[in-house]
PyMOL commands that place a pseudoatom at each C-alpha (Angstrom):
pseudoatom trace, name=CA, resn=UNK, resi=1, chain=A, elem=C, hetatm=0, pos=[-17.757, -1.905, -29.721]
pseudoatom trace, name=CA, resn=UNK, resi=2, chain=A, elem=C, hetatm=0, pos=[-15.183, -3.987, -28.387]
pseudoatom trace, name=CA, resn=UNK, resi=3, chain=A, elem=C, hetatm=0, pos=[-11.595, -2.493, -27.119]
pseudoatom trace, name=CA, resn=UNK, resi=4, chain=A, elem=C, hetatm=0, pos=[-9.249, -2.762, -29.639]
pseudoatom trace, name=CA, resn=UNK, resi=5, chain=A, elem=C, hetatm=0, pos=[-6.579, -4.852, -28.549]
pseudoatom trace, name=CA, resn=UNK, resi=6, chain=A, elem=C, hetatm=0, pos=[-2.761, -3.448, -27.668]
pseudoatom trace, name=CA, resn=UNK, resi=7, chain=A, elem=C, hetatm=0, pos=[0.529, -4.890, -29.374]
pseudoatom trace, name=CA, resn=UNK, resi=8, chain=A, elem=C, hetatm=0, pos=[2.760, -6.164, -27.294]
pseudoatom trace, name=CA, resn=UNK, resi=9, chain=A, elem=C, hetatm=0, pos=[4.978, -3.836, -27.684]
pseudoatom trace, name=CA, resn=UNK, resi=10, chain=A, elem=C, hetatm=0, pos=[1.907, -1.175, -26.356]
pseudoatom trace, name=CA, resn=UNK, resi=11, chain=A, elem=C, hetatm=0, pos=[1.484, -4.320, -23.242]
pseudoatom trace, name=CA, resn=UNK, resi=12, chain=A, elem=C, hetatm=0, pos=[5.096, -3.674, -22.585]
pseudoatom trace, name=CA, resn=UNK, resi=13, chain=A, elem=C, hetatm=0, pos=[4.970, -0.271, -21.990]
pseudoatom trace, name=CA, resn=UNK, resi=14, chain=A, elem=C, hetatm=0, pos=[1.808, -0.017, -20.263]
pseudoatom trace, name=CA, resn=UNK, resi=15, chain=A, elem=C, hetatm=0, pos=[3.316, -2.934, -17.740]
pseudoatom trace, name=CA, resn=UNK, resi=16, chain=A, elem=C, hetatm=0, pos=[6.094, -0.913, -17.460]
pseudoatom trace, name=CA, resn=UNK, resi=17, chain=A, elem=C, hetatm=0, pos=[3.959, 1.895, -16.499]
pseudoatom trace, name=CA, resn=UNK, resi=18, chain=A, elem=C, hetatm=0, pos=[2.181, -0.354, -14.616]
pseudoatom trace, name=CA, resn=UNK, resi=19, chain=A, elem=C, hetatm=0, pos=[4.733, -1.696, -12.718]
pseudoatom trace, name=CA, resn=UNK, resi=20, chain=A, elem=C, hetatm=0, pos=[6.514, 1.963, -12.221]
pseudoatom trace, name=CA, resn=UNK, resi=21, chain=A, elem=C, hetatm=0, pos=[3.202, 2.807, -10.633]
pseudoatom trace, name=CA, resn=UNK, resi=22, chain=A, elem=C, hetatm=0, pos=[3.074, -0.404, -7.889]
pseudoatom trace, name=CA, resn=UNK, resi=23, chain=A, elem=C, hetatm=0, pos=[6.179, 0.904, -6.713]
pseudoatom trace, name=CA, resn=UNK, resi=24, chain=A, elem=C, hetatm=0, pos=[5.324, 4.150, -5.779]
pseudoatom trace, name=CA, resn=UNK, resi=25, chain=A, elem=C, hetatm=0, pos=[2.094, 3.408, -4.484]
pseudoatom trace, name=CA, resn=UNK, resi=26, chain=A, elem=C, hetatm=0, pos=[2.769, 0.518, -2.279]
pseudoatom trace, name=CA, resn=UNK, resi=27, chain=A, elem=C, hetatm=0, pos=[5.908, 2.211, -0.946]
pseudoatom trace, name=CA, resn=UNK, resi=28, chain=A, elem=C, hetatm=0, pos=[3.940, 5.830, -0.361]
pseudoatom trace, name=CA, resn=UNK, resi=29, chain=A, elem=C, hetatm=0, pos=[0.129, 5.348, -0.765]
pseudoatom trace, name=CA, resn=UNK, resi=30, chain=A, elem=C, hetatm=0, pos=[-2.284, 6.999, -3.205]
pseudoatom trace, name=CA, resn=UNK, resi=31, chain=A, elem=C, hetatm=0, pos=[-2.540, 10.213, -1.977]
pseudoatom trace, name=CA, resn=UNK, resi=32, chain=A, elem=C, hetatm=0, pos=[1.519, 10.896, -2.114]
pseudoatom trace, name=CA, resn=UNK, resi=33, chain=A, elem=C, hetatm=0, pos=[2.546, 9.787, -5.256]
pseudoatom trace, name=CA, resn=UNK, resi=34, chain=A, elem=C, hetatm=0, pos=[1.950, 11.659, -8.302]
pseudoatom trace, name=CA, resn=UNK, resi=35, chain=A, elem=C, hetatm=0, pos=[1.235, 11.132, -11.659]
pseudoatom trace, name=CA, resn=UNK, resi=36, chain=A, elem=C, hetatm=0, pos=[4.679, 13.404, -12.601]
pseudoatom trace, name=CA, resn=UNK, resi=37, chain=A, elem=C, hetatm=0, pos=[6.359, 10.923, -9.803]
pseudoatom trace, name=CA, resn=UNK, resi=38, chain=A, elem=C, hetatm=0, pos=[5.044, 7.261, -12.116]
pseudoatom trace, name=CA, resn=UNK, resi=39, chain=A, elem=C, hetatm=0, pos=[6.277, 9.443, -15.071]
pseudoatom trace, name=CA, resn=UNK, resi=40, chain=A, elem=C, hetatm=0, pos=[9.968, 9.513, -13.930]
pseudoatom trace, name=CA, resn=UNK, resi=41, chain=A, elem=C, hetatm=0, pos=[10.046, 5.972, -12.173]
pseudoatom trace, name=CA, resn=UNK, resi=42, chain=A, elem=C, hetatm=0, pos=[8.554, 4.734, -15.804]
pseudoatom trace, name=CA, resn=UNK, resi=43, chain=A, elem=C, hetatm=0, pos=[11.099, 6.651, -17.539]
pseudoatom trace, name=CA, resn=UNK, resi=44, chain=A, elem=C, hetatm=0, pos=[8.237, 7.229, -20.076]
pseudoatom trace, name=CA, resn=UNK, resi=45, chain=A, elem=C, hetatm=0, pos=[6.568, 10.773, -21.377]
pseudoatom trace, name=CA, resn=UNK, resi=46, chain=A, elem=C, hetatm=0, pos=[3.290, 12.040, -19.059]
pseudoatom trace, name=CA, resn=UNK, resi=47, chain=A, elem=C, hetatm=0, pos=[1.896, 11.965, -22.488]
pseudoatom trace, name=CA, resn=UNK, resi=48, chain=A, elem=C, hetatm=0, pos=[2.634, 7.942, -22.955]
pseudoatom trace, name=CA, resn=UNK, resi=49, chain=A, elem=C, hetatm=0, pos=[0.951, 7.212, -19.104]
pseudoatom trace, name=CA, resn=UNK, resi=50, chain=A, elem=C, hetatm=0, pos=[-2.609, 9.424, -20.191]
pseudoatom trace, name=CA, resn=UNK, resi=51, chain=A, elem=C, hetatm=0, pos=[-2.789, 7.554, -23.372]
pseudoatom trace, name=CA, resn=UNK, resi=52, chain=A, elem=C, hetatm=0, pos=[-3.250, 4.026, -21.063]
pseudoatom trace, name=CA, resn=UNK, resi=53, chain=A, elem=C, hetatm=0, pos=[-4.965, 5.811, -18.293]
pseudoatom trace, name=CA, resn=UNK, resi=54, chain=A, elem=C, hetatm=0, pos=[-6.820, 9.128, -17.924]
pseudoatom trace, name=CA, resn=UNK, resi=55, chain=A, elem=C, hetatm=0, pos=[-6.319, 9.206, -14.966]
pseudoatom trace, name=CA, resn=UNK, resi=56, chain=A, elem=C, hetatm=0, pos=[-4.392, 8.285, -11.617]
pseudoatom trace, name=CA, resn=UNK, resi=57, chain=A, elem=C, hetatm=0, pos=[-7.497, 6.346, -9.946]
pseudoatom trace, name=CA, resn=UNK, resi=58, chain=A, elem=C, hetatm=0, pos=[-7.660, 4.374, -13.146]
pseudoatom trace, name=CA, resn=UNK, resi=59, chain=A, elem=C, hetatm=0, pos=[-4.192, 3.313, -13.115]
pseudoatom trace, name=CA, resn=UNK, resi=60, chain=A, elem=C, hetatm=0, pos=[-4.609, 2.547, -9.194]
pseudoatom trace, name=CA, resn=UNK, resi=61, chain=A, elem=C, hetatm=0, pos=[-7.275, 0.319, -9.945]
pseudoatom trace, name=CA, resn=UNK, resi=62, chain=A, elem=C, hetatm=0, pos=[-5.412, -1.374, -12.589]
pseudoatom trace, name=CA, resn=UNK, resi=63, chain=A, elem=C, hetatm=0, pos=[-2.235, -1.920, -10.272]
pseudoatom trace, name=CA, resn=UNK, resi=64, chain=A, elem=C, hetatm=0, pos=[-4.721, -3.355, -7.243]
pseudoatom trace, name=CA, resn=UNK, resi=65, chain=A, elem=C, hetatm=0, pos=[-5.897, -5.508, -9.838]
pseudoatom trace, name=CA, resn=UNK, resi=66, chain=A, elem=C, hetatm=0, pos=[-3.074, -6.849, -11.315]
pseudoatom trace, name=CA, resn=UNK, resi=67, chain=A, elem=C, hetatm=0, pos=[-1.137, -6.782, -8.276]
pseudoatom trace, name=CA, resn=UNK, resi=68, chain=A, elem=C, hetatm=0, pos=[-4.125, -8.840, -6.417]
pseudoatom trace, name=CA, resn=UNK, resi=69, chain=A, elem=C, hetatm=0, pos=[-4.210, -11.470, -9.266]
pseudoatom trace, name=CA, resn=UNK, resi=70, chain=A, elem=C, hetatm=0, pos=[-0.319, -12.537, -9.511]
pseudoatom trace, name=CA, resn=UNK, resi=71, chain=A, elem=C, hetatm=0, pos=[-0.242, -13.103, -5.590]
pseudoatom trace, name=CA, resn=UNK, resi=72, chain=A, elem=C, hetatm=0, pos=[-3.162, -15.445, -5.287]
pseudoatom trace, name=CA, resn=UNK, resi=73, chain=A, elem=C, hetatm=0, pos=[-3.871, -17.136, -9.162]
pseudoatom trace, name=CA, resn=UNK, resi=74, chain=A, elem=C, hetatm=0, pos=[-4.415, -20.887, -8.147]
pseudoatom trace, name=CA, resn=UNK, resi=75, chain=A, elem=C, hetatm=0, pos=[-3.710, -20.156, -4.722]
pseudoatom trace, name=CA, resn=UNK, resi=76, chain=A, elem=C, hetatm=0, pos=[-6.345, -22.275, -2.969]
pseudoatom trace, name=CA, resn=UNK, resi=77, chain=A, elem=C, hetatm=0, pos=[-6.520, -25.252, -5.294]
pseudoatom trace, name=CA, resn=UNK, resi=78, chain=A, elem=C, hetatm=0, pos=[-8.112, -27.836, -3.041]
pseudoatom trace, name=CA, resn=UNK, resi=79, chain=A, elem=C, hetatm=0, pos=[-8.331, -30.246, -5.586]
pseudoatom trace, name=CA, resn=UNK, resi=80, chain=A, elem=C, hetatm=0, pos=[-10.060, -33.418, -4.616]
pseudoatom trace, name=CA, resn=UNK, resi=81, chain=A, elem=C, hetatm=0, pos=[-8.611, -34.568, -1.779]
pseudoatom trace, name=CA, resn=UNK, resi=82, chain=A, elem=C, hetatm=0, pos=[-10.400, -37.566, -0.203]
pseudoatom trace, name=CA, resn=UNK, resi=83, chain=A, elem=C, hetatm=0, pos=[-11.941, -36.937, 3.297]
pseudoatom trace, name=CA, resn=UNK, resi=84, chain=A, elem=C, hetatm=0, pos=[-12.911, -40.562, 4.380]
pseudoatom trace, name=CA, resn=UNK, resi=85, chain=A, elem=C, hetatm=0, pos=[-11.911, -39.822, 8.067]
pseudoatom trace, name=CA, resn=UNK, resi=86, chain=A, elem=C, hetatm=0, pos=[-11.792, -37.344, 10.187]
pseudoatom trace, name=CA, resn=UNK, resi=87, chain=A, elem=C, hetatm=0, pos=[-7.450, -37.587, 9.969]
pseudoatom trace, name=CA, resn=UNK, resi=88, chain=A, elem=C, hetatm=0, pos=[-7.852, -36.417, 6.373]
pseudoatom trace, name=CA, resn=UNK, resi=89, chain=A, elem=C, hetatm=0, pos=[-9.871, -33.841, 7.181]
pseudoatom trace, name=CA, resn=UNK, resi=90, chain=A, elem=C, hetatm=0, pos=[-7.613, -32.469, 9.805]
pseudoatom trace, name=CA, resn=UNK, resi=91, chain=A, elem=C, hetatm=0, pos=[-4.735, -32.799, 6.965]
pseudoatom trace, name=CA, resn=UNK, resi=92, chain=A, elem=C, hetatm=0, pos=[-6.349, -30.714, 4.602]
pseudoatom trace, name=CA, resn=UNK, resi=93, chain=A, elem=C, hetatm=0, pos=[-7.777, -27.913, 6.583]
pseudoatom trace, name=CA, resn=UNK, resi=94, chain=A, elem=C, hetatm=0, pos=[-4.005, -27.614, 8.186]
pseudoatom trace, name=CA, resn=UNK, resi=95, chain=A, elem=C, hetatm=0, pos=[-2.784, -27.527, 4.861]
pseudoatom trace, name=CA, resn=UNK, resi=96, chain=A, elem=C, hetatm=0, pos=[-5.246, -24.335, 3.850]
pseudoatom trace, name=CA, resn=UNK, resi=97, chain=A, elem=C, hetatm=0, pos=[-4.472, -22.362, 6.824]
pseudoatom trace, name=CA, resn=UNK, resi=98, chain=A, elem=C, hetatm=0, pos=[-0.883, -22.954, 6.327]
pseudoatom trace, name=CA, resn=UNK, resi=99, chain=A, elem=C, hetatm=0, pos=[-1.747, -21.625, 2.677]
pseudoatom trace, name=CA, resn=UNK, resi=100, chain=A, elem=C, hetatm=0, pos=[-3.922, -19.063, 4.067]
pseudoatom trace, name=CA, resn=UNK, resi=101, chain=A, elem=C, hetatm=0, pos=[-1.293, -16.915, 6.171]
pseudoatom trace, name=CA, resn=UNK, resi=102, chain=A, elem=C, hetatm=0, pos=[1.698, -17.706, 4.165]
pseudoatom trace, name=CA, resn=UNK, resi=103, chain=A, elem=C, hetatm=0, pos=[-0.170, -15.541, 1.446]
pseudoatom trace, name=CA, resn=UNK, resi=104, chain=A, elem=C, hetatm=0, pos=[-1.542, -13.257, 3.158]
pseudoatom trace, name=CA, resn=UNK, resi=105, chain=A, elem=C, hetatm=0, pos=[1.751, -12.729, 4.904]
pseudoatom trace, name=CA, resn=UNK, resi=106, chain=A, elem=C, hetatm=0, pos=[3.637, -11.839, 2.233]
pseudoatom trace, name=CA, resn=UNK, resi=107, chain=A, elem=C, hetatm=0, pos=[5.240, -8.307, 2.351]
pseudoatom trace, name=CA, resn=UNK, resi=108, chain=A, elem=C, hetatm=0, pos=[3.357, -7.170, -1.151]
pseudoatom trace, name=CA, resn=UNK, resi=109, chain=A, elem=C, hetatm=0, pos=[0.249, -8.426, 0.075]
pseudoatom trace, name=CA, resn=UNK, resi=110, chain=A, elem=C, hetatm=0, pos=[0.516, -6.444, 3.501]
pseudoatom trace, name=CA, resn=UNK, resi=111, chain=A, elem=C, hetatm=0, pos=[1.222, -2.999, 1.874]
pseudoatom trace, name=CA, resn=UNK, resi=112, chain=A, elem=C, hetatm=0, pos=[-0.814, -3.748, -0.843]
pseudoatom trace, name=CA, resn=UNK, resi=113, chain=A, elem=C, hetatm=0, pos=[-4.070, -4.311, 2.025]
pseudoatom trace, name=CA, resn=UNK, resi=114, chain=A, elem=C, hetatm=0, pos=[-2.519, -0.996, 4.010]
pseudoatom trace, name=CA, resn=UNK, resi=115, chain=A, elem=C, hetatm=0, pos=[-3.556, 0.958, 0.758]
pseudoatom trace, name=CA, resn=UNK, resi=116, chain=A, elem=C, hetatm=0, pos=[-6.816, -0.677, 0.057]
pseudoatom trace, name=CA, resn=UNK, resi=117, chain=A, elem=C, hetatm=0, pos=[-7.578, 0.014, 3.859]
pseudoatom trace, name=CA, resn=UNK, resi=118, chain=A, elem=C, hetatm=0, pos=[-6.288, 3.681, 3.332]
pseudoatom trace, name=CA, resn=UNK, resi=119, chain=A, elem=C, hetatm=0, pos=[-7.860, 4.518, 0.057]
pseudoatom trace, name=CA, resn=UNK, resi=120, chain=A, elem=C, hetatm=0, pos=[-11.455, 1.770, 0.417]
pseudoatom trace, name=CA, resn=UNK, resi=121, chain=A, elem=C, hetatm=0, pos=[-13.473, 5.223, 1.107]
pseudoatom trace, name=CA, resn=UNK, resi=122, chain=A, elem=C, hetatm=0, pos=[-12.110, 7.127, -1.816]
pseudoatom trace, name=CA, resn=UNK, resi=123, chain=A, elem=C, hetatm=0, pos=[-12.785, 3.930, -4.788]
pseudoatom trace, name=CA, resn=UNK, resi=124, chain=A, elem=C, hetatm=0, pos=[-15.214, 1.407, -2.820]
pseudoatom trace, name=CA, resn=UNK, resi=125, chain=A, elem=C, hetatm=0, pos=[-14.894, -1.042, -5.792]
pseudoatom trace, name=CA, resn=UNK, resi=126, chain=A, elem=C, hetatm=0, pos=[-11.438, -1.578, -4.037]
pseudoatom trace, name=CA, resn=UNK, resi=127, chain=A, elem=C, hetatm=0, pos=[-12.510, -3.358, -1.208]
pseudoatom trace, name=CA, resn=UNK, resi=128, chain=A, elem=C, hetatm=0, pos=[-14.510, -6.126, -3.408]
pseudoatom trace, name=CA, resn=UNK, resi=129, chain=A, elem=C, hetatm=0, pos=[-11.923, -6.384, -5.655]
pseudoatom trace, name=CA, resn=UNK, resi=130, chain=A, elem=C, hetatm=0, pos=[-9.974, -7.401, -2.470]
pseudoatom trace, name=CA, resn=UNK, resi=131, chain=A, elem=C, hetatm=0, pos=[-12.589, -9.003, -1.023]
pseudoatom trace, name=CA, resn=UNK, resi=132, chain=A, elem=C, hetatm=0, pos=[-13.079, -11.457, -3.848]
pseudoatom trace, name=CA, resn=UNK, resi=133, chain=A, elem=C, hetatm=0, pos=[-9.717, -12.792, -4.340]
pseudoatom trace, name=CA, resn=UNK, resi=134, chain=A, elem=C, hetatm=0, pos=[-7.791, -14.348, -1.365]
pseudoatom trace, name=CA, resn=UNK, resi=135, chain=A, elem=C, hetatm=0, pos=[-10.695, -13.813, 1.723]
pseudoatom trace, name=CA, resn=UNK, resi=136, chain=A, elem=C, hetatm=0, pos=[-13.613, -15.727, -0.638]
pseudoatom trace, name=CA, resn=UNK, resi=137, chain=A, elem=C, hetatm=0, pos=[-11.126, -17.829, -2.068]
pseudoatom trace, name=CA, resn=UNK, resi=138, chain=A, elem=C, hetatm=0, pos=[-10.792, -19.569, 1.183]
pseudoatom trace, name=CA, resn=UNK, resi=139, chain=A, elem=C, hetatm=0, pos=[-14.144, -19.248, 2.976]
pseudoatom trace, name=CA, resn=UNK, resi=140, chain=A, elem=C, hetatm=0, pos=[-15.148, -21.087, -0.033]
pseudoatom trace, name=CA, resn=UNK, resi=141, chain=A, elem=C, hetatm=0, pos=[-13.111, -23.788, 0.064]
pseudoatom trace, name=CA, resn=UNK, resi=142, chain=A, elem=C, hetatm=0, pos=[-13.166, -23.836, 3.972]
pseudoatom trace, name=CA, resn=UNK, resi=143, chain=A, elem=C, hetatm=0, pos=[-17.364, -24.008, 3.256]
pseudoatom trace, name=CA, resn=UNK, resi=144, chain=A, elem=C, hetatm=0, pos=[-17.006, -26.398, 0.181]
pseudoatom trace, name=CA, resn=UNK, resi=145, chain=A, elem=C, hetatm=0, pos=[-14.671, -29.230, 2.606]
pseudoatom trace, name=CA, resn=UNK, resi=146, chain=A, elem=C, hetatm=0, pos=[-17.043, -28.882, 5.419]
pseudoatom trace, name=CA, resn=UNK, resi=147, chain=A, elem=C, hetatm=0, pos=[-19.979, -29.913, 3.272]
pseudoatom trace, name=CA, resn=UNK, resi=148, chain=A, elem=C, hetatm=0, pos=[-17.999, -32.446, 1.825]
pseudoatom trace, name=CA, resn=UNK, resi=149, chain=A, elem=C, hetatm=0, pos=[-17.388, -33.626, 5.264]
pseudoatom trace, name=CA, resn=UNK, resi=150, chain=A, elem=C, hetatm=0, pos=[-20.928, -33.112, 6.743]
pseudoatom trace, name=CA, resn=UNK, resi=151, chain=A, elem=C, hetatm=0, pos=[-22.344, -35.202, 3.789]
pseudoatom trace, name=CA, resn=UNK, resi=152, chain=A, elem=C, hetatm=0, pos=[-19.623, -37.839, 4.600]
pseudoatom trace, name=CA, resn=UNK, resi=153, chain=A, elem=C, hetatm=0, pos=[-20.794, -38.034, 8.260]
pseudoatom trace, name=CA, resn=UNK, resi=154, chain=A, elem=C, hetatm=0, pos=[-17.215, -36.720, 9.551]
pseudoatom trace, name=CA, resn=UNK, resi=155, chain=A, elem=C, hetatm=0, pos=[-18.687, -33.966, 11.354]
pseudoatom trace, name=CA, resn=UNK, resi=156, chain=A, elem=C, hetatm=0, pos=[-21.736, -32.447, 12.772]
pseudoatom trace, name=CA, resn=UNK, resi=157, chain=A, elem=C, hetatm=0, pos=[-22.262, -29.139, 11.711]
pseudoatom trace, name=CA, resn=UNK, resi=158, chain=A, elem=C, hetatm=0, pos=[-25.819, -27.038, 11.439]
pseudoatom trace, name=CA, resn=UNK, resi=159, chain=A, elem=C, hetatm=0, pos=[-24.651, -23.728, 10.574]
pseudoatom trace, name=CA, resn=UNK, resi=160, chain=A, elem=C, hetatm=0, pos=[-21.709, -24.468, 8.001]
pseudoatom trace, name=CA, resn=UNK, resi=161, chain=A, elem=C, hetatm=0, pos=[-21.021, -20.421, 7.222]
pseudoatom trace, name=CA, resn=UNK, resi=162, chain=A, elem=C, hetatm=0, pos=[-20.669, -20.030, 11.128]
pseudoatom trace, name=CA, resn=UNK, resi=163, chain=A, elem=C, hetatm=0, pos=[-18.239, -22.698, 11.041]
pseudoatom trace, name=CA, resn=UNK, resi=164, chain=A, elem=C, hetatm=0, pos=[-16.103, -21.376, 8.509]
pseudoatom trace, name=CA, resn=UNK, resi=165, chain=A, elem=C, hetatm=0, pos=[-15.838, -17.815, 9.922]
pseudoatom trace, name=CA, resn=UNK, resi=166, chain=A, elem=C, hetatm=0, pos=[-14.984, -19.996, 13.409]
pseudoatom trace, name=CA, resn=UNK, resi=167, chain=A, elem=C, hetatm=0, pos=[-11.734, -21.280, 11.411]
pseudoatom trace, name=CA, resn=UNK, resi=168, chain=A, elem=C, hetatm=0, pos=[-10.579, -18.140, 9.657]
pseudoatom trace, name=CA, resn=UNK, resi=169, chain=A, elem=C, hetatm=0, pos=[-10.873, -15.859, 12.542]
pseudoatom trace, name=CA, resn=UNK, resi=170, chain=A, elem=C, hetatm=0, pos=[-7.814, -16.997, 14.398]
pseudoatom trace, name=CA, resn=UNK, resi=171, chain=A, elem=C, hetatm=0, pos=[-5.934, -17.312, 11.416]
pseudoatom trace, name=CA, resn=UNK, resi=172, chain=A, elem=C, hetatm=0, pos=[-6.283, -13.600, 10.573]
pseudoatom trace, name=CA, resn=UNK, resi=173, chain=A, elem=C, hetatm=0, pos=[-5.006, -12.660, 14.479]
pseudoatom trace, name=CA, resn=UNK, resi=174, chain=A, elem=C, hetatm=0, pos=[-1.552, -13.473, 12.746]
pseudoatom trace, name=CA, resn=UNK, resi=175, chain=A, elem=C, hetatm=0, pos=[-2.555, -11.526, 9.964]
pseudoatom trace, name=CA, resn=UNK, resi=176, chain=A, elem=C, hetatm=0, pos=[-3.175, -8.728, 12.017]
pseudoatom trace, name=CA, resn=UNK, resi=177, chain=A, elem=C, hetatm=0, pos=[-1.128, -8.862, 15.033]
pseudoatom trace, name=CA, resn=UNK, resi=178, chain=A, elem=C, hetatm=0, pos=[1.797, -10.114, 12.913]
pseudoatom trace, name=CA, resn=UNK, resi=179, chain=A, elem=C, hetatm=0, pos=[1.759, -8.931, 9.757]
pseudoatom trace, name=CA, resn=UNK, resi=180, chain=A, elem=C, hetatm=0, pos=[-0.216, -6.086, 9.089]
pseudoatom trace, name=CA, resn=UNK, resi=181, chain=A, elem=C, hetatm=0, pos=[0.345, -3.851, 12.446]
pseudoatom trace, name=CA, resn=UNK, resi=182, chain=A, elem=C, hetatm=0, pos=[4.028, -4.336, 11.989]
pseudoatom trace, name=CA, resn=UNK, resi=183, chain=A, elem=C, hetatm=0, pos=[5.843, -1.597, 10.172]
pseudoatom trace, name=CA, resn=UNK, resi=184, chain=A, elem=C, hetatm=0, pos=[9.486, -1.858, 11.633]
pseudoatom trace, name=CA, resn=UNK, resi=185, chain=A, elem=C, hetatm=0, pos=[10.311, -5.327, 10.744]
pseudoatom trace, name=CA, resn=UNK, resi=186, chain=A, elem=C, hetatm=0, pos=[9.490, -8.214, 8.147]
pseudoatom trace, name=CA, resn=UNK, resi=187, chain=A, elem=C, hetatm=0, pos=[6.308, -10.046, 8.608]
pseudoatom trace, name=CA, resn=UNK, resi=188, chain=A, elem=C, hetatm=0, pos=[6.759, -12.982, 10.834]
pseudoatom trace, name=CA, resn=UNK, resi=189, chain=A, elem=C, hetatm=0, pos=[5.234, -16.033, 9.524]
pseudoatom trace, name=CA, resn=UNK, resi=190, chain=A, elem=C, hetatm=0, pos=[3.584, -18.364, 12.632]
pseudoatom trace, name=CA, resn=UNK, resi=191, chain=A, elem=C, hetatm=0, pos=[5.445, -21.937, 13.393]
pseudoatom trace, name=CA, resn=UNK, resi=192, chain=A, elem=C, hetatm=0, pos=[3.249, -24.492, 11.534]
pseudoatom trace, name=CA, resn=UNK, resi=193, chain=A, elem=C, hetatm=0, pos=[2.545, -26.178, 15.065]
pseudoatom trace, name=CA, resn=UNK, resi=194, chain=A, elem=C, hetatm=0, pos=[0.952, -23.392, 16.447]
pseudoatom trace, name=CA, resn=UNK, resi=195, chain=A, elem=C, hetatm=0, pos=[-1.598, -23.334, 13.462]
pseudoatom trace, name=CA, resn=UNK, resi=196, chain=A, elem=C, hetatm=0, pos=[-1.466, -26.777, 13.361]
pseudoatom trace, name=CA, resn=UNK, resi=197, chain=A, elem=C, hetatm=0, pos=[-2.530, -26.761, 17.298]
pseudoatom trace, name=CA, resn=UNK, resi=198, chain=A, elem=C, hetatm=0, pos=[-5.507, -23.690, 16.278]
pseudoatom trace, name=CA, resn=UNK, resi=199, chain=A, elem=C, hetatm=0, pos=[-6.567, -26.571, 13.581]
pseudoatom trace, name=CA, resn=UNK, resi=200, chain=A, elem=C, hetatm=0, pos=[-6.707, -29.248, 16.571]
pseudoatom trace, name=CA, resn=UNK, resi=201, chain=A, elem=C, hetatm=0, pos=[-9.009, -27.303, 19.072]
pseudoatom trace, name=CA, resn=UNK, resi=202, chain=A, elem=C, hetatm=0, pos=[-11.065, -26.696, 15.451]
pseudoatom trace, name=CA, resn=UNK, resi=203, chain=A, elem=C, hetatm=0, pos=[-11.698, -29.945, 14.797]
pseudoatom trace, name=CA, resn=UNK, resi=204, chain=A, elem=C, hetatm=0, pos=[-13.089, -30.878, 18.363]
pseudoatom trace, name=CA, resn=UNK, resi=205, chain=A, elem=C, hetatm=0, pos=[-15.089, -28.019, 18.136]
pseudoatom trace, name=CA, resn=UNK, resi=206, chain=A, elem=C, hetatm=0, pos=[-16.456, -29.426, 15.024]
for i in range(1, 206): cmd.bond("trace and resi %d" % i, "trace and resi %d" % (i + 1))
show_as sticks, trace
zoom trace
């Protein structure tokens, strides 16, 4: 039987509930915030918040979820961008890491991975929910312009999934180092020549 589908006045409420809910858990983690907590900051009845979700992990989930989608829909839309030289190449993998850690830099996106992180042993389906949106979403392209680039003779590659892990490693140091080990400050997004330079060294590597 298929879910009946809400109103959208009962959408409206249950983002509201929803978005009540992001709050408290990005700013405090799972474990800390309380159902009777996303009650008040809804401004709803405890009675409204079980009739969407049962119960608190299913209203996480539904938060990582929706949270996860907004910050990355179309985010690595490669398009098709013509590699005919090894200069175009270079342009389009600098503009994907540029892509790459401005999302991922983003201070939703940071708290939202400190959670996953904190809470991946307690709902496992969290970390390949995460896993599948911005992570794949560029390996995959990173694989899918390599092999666009091998069969186009720009490059000499054996091991093309080596390759890509080879090009998002040192992106994710600013991830990391930058972004999500820093708690007392904004994230600090990298000058574009220094990832501009990583893409350099990349491409003689390649």
């Amino acid at each position: 039987m298929e879910p009946k589908e809400l109103s959208s006045r009962a959408r409206a409420k249950q983002a509201q509930i929803r978005s009540a809910a992001e709050r408290l858990f990005l700013h405090n983690g799972f474990a800390a915030t309380s159902m009777d907590a996303i009650t008040a900051e809804a401004g709803v009845s405890k009675q409204t918040v079980y009739s969407y979700y049962p119960s608190k992990e299913d209203l996480m989930v539904d938060v990582l979820k929706q949270l996860i989608q907004s910050l990355t829909e179309n985010l690595f839309s490669i398009g098709n961008n013509p590699l005919n030289s090894r200069e175009e190449l270079q342009q389009v993998l600098n503009n994907l890491a540029l892509q790459f850690i401005s999302a991922l830099m983003q201070s939703n996106y940071l708290a939202l991975v400190r959670v996953i992180i904190a809470e991946s042993s307690r709902f496992p389906q969290l970390g390949s929910l995460f896993r599948s949106t911005v992570p794949d979403q560029v390996m995959n392209s990173v694989s899918a312009i390599l092999e666009q680039a091998k069969m186009n003779g720009l490059i000499n590659v054996v091991d093309v999934h080596t390759a890509v892990r080879m090009f998002v490693g040192p992106l994710l140091t600013y991830i990391l180092l930058d972004g999500l080990l820093v708690t007392d400050r904004p994230p600090q997004q990298p000058d574009p020549e220094d990832v501009k330079a990583i893409v350099r060294l990349y491409m003689k590597a390649l």
